[in-house]
Structure formats: structure tokens, C-alpha cells
PAGU-115592 format. One record per residue (C-alpha): x, z, y; residue in three letters. Coordinates in steps of 0.1 Angstrom, whole numbers, padded with zeros to 4 digits, always signed. Each point is the difference from the previous one (the first is absolute). Layout:
REM PAGU-115592
XZYALA ...
//
This chain:
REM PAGU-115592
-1349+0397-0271UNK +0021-0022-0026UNK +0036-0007+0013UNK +0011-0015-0031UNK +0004-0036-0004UNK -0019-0004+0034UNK -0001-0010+0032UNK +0012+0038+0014UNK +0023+0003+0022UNK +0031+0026-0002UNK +0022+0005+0034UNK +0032+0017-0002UNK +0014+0008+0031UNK +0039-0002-0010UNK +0016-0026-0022UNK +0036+0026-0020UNK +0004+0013-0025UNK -0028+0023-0008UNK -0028-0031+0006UNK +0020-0020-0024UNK -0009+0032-0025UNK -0035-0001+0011UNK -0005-0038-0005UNK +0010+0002-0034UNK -0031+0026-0010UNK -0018-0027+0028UNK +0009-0028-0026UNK -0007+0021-0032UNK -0037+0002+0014UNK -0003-0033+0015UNK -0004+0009+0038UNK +0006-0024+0024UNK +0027+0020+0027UNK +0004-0015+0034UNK +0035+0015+0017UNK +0013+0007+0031UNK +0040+0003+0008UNK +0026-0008+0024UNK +0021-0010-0022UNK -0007-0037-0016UNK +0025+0010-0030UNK -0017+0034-0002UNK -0001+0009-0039UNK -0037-0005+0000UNK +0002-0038+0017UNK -0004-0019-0037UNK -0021+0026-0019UNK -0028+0005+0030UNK -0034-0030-0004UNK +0009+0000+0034UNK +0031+0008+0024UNK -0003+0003+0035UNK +0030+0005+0022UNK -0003+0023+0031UNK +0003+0033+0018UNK -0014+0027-0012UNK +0001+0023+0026UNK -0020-0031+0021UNK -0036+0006+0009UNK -0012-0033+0000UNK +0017-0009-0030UNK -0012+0025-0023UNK -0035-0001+0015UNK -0002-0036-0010UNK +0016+0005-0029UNK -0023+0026-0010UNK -0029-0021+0005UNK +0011-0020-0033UNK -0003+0025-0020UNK -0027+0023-0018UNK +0019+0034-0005UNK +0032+0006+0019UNK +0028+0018-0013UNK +0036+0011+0011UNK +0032+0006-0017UNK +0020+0009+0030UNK -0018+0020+0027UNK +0019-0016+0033UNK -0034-0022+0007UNK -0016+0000+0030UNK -0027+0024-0006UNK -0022-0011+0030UNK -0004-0032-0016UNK -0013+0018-0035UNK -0022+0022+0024UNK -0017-0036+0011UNK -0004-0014-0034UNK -0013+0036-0013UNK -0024-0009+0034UNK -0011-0032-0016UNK -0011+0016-0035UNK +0035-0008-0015UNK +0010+0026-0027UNK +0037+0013+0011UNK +0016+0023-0026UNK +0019+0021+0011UNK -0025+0003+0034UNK +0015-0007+0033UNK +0001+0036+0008UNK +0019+0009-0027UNK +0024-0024+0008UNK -0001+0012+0037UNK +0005+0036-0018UNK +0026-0011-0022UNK +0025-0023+0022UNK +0009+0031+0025UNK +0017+0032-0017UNK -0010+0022+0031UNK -0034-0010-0013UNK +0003+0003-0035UNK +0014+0032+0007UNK -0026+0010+0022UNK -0030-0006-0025UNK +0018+0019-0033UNK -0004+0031+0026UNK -0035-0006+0010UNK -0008-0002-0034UNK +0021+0029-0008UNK +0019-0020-0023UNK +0040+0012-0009UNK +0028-0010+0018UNK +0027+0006+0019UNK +0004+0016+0033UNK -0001-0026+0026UNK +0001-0012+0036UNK -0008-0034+0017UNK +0021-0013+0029UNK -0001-0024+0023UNK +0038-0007+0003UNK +0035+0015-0002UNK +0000+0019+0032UNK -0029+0018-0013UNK +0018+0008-0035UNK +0028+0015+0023UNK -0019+0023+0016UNK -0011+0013-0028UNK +0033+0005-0012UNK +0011+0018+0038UNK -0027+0021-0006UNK +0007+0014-0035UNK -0034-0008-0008UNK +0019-0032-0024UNK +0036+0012-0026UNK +0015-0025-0017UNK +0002-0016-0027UNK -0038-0014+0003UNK -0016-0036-0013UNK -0002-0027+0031UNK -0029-0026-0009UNK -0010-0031+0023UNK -0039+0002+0005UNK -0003-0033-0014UNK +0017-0030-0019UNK +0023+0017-0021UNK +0003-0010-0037UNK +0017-0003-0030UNK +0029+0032+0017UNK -0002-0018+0033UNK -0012+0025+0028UNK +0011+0032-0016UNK +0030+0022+0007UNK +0011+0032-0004UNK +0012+0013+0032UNK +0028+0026-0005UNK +0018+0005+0036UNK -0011-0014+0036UNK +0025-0023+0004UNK -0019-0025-0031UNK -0031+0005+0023UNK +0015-0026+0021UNK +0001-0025-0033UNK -0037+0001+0000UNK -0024-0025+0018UNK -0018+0010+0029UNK -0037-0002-0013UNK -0029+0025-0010UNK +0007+0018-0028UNK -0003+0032-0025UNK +0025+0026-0002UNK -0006+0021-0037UNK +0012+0033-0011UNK +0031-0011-0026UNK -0013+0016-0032UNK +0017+0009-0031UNK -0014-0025-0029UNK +0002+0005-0039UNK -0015-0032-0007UNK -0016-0027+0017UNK -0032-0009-0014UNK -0026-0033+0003UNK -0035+0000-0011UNK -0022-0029+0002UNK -0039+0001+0003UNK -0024-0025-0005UNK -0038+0000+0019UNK -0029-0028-0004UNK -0029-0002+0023UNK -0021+0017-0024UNK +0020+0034+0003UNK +0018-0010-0036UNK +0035+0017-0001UNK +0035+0004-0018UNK +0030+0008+0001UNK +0032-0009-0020UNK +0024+0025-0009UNK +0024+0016+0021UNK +0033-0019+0005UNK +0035+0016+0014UNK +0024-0020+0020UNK +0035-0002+0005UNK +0011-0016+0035UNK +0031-0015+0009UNK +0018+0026+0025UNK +0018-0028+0021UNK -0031-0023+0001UNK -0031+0021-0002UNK -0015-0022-0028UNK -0016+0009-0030UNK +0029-0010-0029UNK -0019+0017-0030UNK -0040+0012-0009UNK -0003+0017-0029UNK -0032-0002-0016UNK -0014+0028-0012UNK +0021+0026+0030UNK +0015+0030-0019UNK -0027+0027+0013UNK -0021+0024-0013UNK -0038-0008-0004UNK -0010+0027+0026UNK +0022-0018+0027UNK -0017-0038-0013UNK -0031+0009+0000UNK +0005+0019+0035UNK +0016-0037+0014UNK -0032-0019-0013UNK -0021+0026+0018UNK +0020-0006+0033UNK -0001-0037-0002UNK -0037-0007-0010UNK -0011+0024+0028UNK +0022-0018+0023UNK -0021-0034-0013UNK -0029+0017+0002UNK +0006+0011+0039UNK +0010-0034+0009UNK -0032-0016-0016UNK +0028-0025-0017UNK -0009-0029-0021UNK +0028-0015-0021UNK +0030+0016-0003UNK +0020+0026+0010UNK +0036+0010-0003UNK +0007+0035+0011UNK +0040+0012+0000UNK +0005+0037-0005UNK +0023+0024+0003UNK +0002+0029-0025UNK +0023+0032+0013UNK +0018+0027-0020UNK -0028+0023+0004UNK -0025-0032-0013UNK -0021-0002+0026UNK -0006-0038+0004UNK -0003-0016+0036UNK -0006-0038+0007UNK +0024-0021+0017UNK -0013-0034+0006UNK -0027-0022-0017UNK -0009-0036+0000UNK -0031-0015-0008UNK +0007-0030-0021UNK +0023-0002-0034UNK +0031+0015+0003UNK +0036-0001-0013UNK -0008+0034-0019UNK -0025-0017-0023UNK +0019-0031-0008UNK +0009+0015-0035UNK -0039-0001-0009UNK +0002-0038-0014UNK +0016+0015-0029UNK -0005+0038+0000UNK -0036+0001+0002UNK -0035-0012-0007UNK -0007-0015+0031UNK +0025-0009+0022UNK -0003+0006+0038UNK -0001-0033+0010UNK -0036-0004-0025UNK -0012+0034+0012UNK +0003-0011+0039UNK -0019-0031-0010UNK -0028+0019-0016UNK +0001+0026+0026UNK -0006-0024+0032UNK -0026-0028-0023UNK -0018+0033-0009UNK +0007-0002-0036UNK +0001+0022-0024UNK +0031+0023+0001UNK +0027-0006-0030UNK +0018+0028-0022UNK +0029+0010+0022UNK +0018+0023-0035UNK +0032-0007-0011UNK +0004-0026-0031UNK +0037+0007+0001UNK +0025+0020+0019UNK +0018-0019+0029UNK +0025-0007+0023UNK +0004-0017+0032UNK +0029-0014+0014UNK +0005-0016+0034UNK +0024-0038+0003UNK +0010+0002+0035UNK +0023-0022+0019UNK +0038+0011+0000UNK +0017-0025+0020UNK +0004+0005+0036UNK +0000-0034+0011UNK -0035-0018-0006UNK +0004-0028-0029UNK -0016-0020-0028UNK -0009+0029-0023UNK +0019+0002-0035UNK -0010+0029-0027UNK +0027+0008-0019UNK +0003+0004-0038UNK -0039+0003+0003UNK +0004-0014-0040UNK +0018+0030-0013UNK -0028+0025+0013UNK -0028-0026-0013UNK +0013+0009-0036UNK -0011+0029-0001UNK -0034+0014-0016UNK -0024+0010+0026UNK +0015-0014+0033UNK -0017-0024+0017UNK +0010-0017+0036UNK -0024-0005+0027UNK +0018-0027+0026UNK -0017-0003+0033UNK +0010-0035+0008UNK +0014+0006+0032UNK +0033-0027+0004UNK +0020+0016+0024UNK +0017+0037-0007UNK +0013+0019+0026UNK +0012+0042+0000UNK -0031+0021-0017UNK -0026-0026+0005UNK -0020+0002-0032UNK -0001-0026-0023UNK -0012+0013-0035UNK -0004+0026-0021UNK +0005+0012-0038UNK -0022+0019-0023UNK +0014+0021-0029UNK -0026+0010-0026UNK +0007+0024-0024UNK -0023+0028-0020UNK +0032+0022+0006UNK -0003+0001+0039UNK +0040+0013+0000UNK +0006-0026-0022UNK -0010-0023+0025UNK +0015+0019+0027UNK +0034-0003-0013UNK -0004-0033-0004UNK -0004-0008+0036UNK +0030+0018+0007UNK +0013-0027-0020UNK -0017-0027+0013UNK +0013+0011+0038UNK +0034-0004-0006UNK -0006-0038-0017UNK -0023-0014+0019UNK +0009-0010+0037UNK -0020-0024+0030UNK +0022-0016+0020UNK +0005-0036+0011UNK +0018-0037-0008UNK 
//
């Protein structure tokens, strides 16, 4: 099928940050995208062919929004998977599929299939509410400090919290959940794979991540992770054979722990593009935004190796109160060699809601490293 300079038809479901990436390999290539957001100033609403404002957790909105398009894609997986179920019904190509998606938006699940598929992680249990966490707890059979996850709609560090003592239990919402054994990390790891309908894969190099301790976020990726090639090539395995067992086509970010003793266990993935492979516009090849593209059109797969050394940093909001945003002494860091700003175009900032990011390139990776040290302490979201 051509899908360049044509009459094809690409649906995103979700209009941020990471579709405004996409579009921009869209528009290299000449696709026509067709969008769907809640937003109407979403940071895809002047780059998409088309916008469309709506929910996307509605069935008959996605369904008929669906309907437009050729190939349907996501970059946020809180869609209504039903409605992809029906269009998959129909003879509409979903990537990821709807039962992935299904898989993907409920950790019990997720956690679930990695031990059918005797797949590493941590130990686990699902639970319907508090009460049953606490009887757990009465019974010895639960010791603190352990991990408290909500089944589903947590993101970006919301939905996640270490519980240390009973009396933060009562801090937590009342919803199914998973309670994980607390383990003791080295490094936390991300490894993105990449699968086309014709059973073409890749993978790009293993990245480590630094996360913010009072927000949960990602605030660094450092591209290539410090690690020995037995433990990368031991995280690629994990990942593809966790692709593989999901039958997925496009891509697939898969967060890792690694422990002292270097045994790796996944945490969480997501199947779409992912803040952990932003620094591939400049670090590599093909970037992840390009490789999802070719993944879900059925392309073939790009070269994921590293041009140049990388790292990522996360702009997040800093001011408490919600405001017209303001990036401060963004000038001074655009001075120096290899950093390049990303800005996702969203107008309003507001405490840790993310608004850009910076690369640092540099064939020294501590070079580069160092450097975004500096770059923290100069560069600061906040708002007018």
C-alpha cells in the first residue's frame, strides 16, 4: 500500500506531546494524520491534517472516529479499547490491538501475563481494595515497606507509592490495586523494541534513568546506560520475548529494574513512544517516533545504533499555581554545542506537568552528563 502523498489515512488516538513527535516523522513522509484529543489546544491541534476534539475514553466517539481512518494508532493508551475491538471487527488495522491495550491499561494484568509467560518481575499481589491490603498486613503474610500501585490510570508518578507504615495506607484511594515486594534497585533501566506485521524487529540500546524522588518522574536518560554487554544484551532478550508473547506491532517501551545481584525484572511497559526514547531525534539513526511509524504502516524497520552519545533531560512545571508558562534563561543553555530544546506547546504550566525536554549530545557521554548538571541548575519552567 502507498501512504505517501496519498489519500491514507493515519488516526492517532491522543493529541500531547508524543503525537506532536510523531507528526513531525508523519510530515517528513507526507502522511495525511487525522487526530483525536480532548483538548482543542492539545500540542498536536495545528500540526495534525485533521483535529478532532473529543473523549477518548468514549465508545461512540472513537468508533466513529476510527471509521475515518485507514490504520489507527495511539500515543496514550487511556482509549476505550471496546471501541478499537469494533473497528478491529470492521477490518480496521489497530496497532497496538485492542487486547493489548486491554492487557496494558490494568497493572494486575500486566502483571499477570509477564508470569504466564514466565517473564521477570517482581513479587506481586492484586487487590481489590484497602481492607484487603490490611489483612494481609494482620496476617503477616504482607511487611512493610512494599510498592502500592492503582490497577489502572496512573501515569507520569501518579498512582504509585511506597507504603512504609499503616497509618499512610489510609492516604491511599480505595480502588483495585497491586501491592509489590519493595526491591533494592542499582539502576533503573528502559529498552525500547520495535515489531512490524511481517515479524521484522529491533531494538535500540539500553537507556538508564534517573527519577525525581519527590515526583516519581523521569528527570534524566542516559543514552547508552552504564552496563556491561552481558547485562544489555540480557535486557534486549527480556524485552523482545516480552513483544514476541504479546504478538505486538509497533512499539514497545519496557522499564526495568536491574538489582545488585543483576538480575533484571520489568516494572511496567507501554506500548506506544515513550519518554525514555525522546533522546533518539538526536542520538540515533532512527528516532522512535520514525521507527513507530514504520512499525504500525509495516515498513521497513530503521537503524536503531547510536550516531552520538546522549542525554535526556526532562522541563517540568515548577510553579505551584497553574499560569501562562515562562522558560527561563532558555537562551543561555541554547548556546551551547549539542543541546537542543524540544517545547511541547502546552500554554498553561502548572507543578511537574511536562512541558519540554533537552537533549545533550556529546561523543564524551560524561561530558554530556556534566553538562546537564549544568543545564539543571539554569534552566527553570515556571510561569508569568
Amino acid at each position: 500500500m502507498q501512504y505517501f502523498s496519498t489519500n491514507f489515512k493515519l488516526g492517532i488516538l491522543g493529541g500531547g506531546q508524543l503525537g506532536k513527535m510523531l507528526l513531525s516523522e508523519c510530515a517528513k513522509f507526507d502522511i495525511h494524520t487525522i487526530v483525536l484529543d480532548p483538548n482543542k489546544e492539545a500540542s498536536c491541534s495545528n500540526l495534525a491534517s485533521e483535529f478532532f476534539v473529543g473523549d477518548l475514553m468514549d465508545y461512540d466517539t472513537v468508533l466513529n472516529f476510527g471509521k475515518k481512518a485507514d490504520v489507527i494508532t495511539i500515543e496514550i493508551e487511556n482509549v476505550n479499547a471496546d471501541a478499537l475491538e469494533k473497528l478491529e471487527s470492521l477490518g480496521k488495522k489497530v496497532y497496538p490491538s485492542s487486547k493489548n491495550i486491554k492487557t496494558i491499561q490494568n497493572k494486575g494484568l500486566q502483571k499477570l501475563f509477564y508470569k504466564e509467560n514466565n517473564l521477570p518481575t517482581s513479587k506481586f499481589k492484586i487487590h481489590s481494595n484497602i481492607k484487603s491490603i490490611e489483612q494481609d498486613i494482620t496476617s503477616n503474610s504482607l511487611t512493610f515497606p512494599f510498592v502500592w500501585k492503582s490497577a489502572q490510570f496512573g501515569y507520569d508518578g501518579k498512582g504509585v507509592k511506597i507504603v512504609e507504615n499503616k497509618d499512610e495506607l489510609s492516604e491511599l484511594p480505595n480502588v483495585e490495586c497491586i501491592v509489590e515486594e519493595k526491591i533494592k534497585i542499582k539502576k533503573e533501566l528502559s529498552v525500547i523494541v520495535s515489531r512490524n506485521e511481517s515479524n521484522q524487529e529491533s531494538s535500540f540500546p539500553v537507556v538508564e534513568m534517573d527519577f525525581n524522588p519527590n515526583s516519581n518522574l523521569v528527570e534524566r536518560v542516559i543514552c547508552p546506560a552504564n552496563i556491561s554487554m552481558s547485562i544489555q544484551e540480557n535486557a534486549i532478550h527480556i524485552a523482545k520475548n516480552l513483544s514476541k508473547s504479546l504478538n505486538h506491532i509497533g512499539l514497545l517501551a519496557i522499564e526495568m529494574f536491574l538489582t545488585h545481584d543483576d538480575k533484571i525484572l520489568i516494572n511496567e511497559i507501554a506500548p506506544r513512544p515513550h519518554n525514555s526514547g525522546h533522546h533518539t531525534i538526536e542520538c540515533c539513526f532512527t528516532s522512535q517516533f520514525e521507527q513507530h511509524l514504520r512499525s504500525v504502516l509495516n515498513l521497513p524497520l530503521g537503524d536503531t545504533s547510536i550516531k552520538i552519545p546522549g542525554i535526556m533531560l526532562n522541563l517540568v512545571g515548577e510553579n505551584k499555581n497553574e499560569g501562562e508558562v515562562l522558560y527561563e534563561n532558555i537562551d543561555m543553555i541554547m548556546k551551547m554545542p549539542g543541546v537542543t530544546p524540544h517545547i511541547y506547546g502546552k500554554k498553561k504550566s502548572r507543578l511537574n506537568r511536562k512541558m519540554g525536554h533537552i537533549t545533550i549530545v556529546n561523543k564524551n557521554i560524561n561530558d554530556a552528563i556534566e553538562m546537564s548538571k549544568e543545564i539543571r541548575k539554569i534552566i527553570k519552567v515556571t510561569s508569568k
